[in-house]
C-alpha positions as CSV (number, residue, x, y, z in Angstrom):
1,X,-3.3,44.5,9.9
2,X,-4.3,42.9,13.3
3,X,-2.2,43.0,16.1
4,X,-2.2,42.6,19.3
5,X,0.6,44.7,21.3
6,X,-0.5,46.2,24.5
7,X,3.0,47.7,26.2
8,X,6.3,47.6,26.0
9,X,8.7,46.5,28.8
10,X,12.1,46.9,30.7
11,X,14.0,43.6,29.9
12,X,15.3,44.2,33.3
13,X,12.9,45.6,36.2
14,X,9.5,45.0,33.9
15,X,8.4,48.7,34.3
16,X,5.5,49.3,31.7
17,X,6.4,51.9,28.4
18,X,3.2,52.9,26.0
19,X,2.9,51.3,23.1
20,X,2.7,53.3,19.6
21,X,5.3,56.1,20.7
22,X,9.2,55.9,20.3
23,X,11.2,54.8,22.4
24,X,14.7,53.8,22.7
25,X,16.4,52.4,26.1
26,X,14.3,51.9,29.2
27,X,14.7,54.7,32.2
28,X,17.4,52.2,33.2
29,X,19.4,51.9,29.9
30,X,18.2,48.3,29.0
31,X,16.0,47.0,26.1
32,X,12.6,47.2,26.0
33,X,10.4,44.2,24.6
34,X,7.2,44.3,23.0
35,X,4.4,42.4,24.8
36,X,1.4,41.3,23.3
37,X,-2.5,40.1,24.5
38,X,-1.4,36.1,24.0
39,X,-5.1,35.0,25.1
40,X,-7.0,37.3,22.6
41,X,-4.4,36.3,20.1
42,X,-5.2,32.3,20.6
43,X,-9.1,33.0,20.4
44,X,-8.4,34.4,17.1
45,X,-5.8,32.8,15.3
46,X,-5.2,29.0,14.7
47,X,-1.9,27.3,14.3
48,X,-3.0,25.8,11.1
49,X,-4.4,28.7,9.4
50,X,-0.5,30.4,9.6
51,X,0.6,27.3,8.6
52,X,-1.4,27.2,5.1
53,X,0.3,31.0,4.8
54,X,2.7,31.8,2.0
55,X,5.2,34.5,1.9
56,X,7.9,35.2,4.1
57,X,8.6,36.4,7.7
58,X,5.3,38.8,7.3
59,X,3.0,36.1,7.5
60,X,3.2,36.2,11.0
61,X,1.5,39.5,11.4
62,X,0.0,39.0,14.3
63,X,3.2,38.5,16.1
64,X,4.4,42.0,14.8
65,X,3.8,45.3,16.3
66,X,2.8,46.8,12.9
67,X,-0.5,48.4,13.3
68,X,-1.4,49.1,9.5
69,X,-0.6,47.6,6.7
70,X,0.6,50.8,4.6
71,X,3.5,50.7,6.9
72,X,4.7,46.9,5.9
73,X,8.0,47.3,3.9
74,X,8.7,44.3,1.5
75,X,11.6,43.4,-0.5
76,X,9.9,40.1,-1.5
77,X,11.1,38.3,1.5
78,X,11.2,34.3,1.8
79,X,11.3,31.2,4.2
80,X,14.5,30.4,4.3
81,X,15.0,26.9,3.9
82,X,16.4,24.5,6.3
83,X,19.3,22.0,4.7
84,X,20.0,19.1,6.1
85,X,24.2,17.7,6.4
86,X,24.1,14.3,6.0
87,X,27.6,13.4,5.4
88,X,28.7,15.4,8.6
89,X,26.0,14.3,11.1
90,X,28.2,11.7,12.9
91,X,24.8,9.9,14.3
92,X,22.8,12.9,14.8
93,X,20.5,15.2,12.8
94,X,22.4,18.1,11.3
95,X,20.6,20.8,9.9
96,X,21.6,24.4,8.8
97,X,18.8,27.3,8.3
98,X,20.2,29.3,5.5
99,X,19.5,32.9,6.0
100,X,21.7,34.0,3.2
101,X,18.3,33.8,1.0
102,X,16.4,37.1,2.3
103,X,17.0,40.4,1.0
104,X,20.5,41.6,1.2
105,X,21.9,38.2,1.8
106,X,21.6,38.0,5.4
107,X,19.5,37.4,8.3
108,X,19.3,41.8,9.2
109,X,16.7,41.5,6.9
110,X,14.0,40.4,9.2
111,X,15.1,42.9,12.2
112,X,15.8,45.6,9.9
113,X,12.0,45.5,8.0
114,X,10.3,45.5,11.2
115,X,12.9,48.7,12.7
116,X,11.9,50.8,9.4
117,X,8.3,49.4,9.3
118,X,8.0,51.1,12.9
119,X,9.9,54.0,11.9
120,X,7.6,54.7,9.1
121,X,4.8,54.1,11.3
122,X,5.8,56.3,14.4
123,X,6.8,59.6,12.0
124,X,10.7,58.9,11.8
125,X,12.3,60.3,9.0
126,X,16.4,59.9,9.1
127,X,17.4,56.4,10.4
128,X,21.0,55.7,11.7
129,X,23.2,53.3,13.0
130,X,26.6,51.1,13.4
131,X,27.2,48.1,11.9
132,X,29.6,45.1,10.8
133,X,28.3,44.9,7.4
134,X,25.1,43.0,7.0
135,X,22.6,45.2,8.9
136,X,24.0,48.4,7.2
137,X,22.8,46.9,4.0
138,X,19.6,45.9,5.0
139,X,18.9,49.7,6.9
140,X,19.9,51.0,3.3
141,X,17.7,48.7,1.1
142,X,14.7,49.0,3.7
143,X,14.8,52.6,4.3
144,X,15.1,53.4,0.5
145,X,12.2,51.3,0.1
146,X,10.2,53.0,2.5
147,X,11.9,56.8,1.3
148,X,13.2,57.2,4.6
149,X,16.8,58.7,5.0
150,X,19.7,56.2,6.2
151,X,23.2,57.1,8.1
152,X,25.2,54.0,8.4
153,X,29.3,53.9,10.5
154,X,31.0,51.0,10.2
155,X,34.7,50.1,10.9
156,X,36.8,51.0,8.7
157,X,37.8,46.9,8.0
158,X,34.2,46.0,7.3
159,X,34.6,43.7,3.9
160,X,34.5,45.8,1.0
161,X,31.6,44.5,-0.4
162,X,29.1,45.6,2.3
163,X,30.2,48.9,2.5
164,X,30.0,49.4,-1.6
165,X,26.3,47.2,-1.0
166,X,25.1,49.7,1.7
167,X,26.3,53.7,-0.1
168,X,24.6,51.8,-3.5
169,X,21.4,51.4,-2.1
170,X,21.8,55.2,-0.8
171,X,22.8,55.1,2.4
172,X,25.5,57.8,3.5
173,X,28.6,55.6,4.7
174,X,31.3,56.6,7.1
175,X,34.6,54.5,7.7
176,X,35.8,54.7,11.7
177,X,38.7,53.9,12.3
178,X,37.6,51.6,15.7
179,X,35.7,48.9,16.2
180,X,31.5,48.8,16.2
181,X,31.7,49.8,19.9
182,X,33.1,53.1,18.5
183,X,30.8,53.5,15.7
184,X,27.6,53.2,18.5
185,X,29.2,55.5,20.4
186,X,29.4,58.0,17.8
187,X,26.2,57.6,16.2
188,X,24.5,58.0,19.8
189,X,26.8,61.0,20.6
190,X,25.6,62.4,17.5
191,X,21.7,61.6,17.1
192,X,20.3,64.6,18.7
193,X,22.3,67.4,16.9
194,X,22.1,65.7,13.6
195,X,18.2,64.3,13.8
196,X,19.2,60.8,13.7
197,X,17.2,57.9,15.3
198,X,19.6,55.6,17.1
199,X,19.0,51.9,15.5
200,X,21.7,50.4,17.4
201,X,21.1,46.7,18.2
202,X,18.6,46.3,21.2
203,X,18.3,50.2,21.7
204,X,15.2,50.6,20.2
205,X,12.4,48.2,20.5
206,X,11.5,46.7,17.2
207,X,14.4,45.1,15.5
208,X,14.3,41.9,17.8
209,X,10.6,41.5,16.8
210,X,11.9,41.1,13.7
211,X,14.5,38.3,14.4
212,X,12.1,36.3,16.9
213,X,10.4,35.4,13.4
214,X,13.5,32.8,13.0
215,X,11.9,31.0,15.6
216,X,8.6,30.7,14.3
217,X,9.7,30.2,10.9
218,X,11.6,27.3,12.0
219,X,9.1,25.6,14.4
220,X,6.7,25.9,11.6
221,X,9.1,24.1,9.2
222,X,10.1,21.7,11.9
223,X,6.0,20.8,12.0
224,X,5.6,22.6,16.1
225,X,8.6,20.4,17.2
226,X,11.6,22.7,18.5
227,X,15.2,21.4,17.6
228,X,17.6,19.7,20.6
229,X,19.8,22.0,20.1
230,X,20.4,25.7,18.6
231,X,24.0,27.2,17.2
232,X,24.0,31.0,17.2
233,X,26.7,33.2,15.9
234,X,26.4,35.5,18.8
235,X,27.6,39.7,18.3
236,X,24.8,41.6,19.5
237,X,22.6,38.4,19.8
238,X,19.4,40.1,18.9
239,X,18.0,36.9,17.2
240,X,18.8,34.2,19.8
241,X,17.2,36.7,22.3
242,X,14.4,36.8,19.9
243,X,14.2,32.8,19.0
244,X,13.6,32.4,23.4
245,X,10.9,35.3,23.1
246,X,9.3,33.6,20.2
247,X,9.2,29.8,21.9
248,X,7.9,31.6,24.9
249,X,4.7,33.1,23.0
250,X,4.1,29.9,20.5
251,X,3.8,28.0,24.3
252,X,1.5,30.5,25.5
253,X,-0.5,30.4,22.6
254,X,-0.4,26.4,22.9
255,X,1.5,26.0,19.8
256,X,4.0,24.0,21.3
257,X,4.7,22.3,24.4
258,X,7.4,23.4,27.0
259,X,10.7,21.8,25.4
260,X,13.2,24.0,24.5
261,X,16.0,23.6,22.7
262,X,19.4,24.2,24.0
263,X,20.8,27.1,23.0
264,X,24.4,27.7,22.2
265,X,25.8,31.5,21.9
266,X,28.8,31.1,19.6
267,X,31.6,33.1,19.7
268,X,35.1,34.0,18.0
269,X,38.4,33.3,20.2
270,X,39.0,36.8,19.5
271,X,35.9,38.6,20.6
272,X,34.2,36.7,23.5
273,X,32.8,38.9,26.4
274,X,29.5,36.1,26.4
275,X,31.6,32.9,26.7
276,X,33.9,34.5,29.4
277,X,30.7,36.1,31.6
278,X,29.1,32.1,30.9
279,X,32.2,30.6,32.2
280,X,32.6,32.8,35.4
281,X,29.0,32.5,36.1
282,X,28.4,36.7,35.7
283,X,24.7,37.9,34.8
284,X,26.7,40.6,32.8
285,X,29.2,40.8,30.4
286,X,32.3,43.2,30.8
287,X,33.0,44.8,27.4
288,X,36.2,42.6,25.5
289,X,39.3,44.7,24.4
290,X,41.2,44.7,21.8
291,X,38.6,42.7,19.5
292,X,39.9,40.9,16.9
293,X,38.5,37.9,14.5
294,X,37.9,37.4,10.2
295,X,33.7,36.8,11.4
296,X,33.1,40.4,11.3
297,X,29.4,39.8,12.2
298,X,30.5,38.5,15.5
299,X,32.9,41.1,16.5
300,X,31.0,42.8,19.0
301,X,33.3,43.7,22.2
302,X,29.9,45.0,24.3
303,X,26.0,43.6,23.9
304,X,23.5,46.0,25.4
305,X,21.3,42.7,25.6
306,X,24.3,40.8,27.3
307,X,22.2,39.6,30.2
308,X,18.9,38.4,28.0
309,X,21.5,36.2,26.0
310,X,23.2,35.0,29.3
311,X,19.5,34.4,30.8
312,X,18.3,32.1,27.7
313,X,21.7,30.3,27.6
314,X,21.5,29.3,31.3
315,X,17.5,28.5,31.2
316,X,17.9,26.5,28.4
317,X,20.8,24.1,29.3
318,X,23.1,25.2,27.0
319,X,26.3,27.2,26.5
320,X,29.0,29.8,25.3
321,X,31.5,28.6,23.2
322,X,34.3,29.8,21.5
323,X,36.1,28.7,17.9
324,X,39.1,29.9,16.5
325,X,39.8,31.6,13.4
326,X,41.3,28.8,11.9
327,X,38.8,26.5,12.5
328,X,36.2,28.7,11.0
329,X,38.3,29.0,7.6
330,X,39.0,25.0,7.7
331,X,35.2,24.7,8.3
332,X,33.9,26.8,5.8
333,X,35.7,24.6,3.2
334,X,34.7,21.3,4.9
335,X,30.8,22.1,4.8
336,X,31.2,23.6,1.5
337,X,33.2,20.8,-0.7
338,X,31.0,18.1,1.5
339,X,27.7,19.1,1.0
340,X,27.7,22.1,-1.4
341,X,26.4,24.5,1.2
342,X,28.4,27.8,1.0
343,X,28.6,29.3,4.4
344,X,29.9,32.6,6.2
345,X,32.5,32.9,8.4
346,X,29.6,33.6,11.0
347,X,28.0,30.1,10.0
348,X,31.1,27.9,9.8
349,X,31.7,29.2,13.3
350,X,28.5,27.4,14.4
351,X,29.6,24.6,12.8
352,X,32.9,24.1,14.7
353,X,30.7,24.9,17.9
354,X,28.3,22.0,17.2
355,X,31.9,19.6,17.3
356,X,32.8,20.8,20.0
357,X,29.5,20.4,22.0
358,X,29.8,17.1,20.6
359,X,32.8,16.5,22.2
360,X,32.3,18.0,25.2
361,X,29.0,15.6,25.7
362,X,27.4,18.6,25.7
363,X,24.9,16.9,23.1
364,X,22.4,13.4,23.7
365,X,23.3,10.8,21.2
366,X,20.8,11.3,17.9
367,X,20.5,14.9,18.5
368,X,18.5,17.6,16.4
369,X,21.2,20.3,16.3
370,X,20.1,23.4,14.1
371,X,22.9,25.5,12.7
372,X,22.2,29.4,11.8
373,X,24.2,30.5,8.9
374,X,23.4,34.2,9.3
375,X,24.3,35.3,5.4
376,X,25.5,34.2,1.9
377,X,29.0,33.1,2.0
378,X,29.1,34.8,-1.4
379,X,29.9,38.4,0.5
380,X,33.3,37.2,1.7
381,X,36.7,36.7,0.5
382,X,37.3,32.5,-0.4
383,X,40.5,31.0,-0.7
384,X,41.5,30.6,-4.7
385,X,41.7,26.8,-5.0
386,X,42.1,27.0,-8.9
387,X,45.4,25.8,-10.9
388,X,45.9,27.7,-14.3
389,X,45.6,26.4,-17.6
390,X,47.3,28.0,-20.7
């Protein structure tokens, strides 16, 4: 495999790190980000010749920081595909990329396969890390496809179904009794005495190249034209961190021109440290307490990346925004019984965002607004709707 990393990087001062060694946070406890030879990559690699690829997210190999192909790990990943909502589009263009299609029914697919890829790669042999739901699942398929041990925490409310999904695909599971914030800070207390690696969201380097290939994927499927707008179901906020990494290099490369779309970091009433730092004009996020909402995915009291999501937010004209609970569950079945698309709680919240950017004016008239739905609304409890017949 060809590719074309040269250093890694402090997200915050831009001190240099070597490349092909492991690493976790930078000297000044911030993530690092892979950088890449952009001009030998465009003398090399044409637009169209990706475009004629087939296959999922590892089509983009020369985005990756895989060295060698032995160490790609493949579950028979797919483009997810982009579904338009024409009944709900008010004047504009409303689209939803469904990431409920990849391996483990959720968007920690793409971050996850590029963590253990690297892993495998760098000599790591016992993976570990905290988690919601969705990325515990995809650590445990991943690392048991590449025989690599996996320790997963979660809190002890996580739906069922992820935790039962995780331990099956042999995982070991432990229930905390706290939120995610307590399950990191375990997991990092512990890593050195037990031989863990610390996959924590932003604290090692490779996971975010993973979710950056959302926004190649999609600028390929939109033919090179970036969206108006982007809704994010924002916890950790690994992938909208990674989408603004990717438009950076697909510019660089000449692949697209300098339009971005806005970005919106979408949050839960209940757990929004991003939408209040937004609103008060902070660069950093102060961790939220007492964290409460039903979108487990986005119940993420402290972001190590907190800043990089603020930065792209601000840069891009967009916003924070917050939706309640009951607006997510009301959501959920509006999108579902109009247009057959099942989302997750994490998705429907995107959906109430995009009204109210709507309403706000936040949005041009005949906007391209691009929902994520981050997994299959099939892992999470519905309402029962049914009447019974004797």
């Amino acid at each position: 495999m060809q590719t074309f990393v040269t250093h890694l990087e402090c997200s915050l001062t831009g001190e240099h790190y070597p490349a092909d060694r492991v690493h976790g946070l930078s000297a000044s406890g911030k993530p690092l980000l892979v950088r890449y030879d952009l001009d030998a990559m465009a003398e090399v690699l044409e637009r169209e010749e990706v475009s004629r690829r087939e296959g999922g997210f590892w089509r983009y190999r020369e985005f990756l920081p895989v060295r060698f192909d032995a160490n790609v790990v493949t579950l028979g990943e797919v483009t997810t595909p982009l579904i338009r909502l024409p009944s709900l589009e008010e004047n504009d263009e409303l689209w939803v990329k469904d990431e409920g299609r990849l391996p483990t029914g959720s968007f920690k697919a793409r971050g996850l396969a590029l963590a253990v890829a690297m892993a495998r790669e760098l000599g790591l042999k016992h993976l570990a890390m905290p988690t919601n739901g969705n990325a515990g699942a995809a650590l445990a398929a991943y690392a048991a496809k590449a025989d690599l041990r996996a320790t997963v925490l979660c809190p002890a409310d996580t739906p069922e179904i992820n935790i039962r999904e995780t331990s099956e695909l042999g995982a070991r599971v432990f229930r905390v009794n706290g939120l995610i914030s307590d399950c990191g800070r375990i997991v990092g207390e512990r890593a050195q005495d037990q031989g863990w690696f610390d996959l924590s969201t932003l604290k090692e380097p490779y996971r975010i190249e993973g979710k950056k290939t959302m926004g190649l994927e999609l600028a390929q499927q939109f033919d090179w034209q970036l969206p108006d707008a982007i809704f994010y179901p924002t916890g950790g906020g690994t992938g909208l961190i990674g989408m603004w990494k990717a438009f950076a290099e697909l510019e660089a490369l000449g692949w697209i021109d300098s339009r971005r779309p806005k970005m919106f970091a979408v949050q839960a009433e209940g757990c929004a440290p991003i939408v209040r730092a937004f609103a008060a004009g902070e660069e950093f996020a102060e961790p939220w307490q007492d964290a409460q909402t039903m979108a487990a995915g986005i119940r993420v009291p402290a972001a190590v990346g907190d800043f990089l999501i603020l930065r792209a937010v601000r840069e891009s004209g967009g916003a924070a925004l917050a939706v309640s609970d009951e607006d997510i569950i009301a959501a959920r079945s509006q999108v579902a019984a109009a247009e057959g698309t099942l989302l997750c709680p994490e998705g429907a919240a995107t959906f109430v965002a995009w009204r109210q950017a709507k309403a706000a004016g936040l949005l041009d008239e005949g906007s391209r607004s691009l929902l994520f739905n981050c997994a299959t609304g099939l892992k999470y409890p519905l309402t029962d709707h049914s009447t019974m017949l004797d």
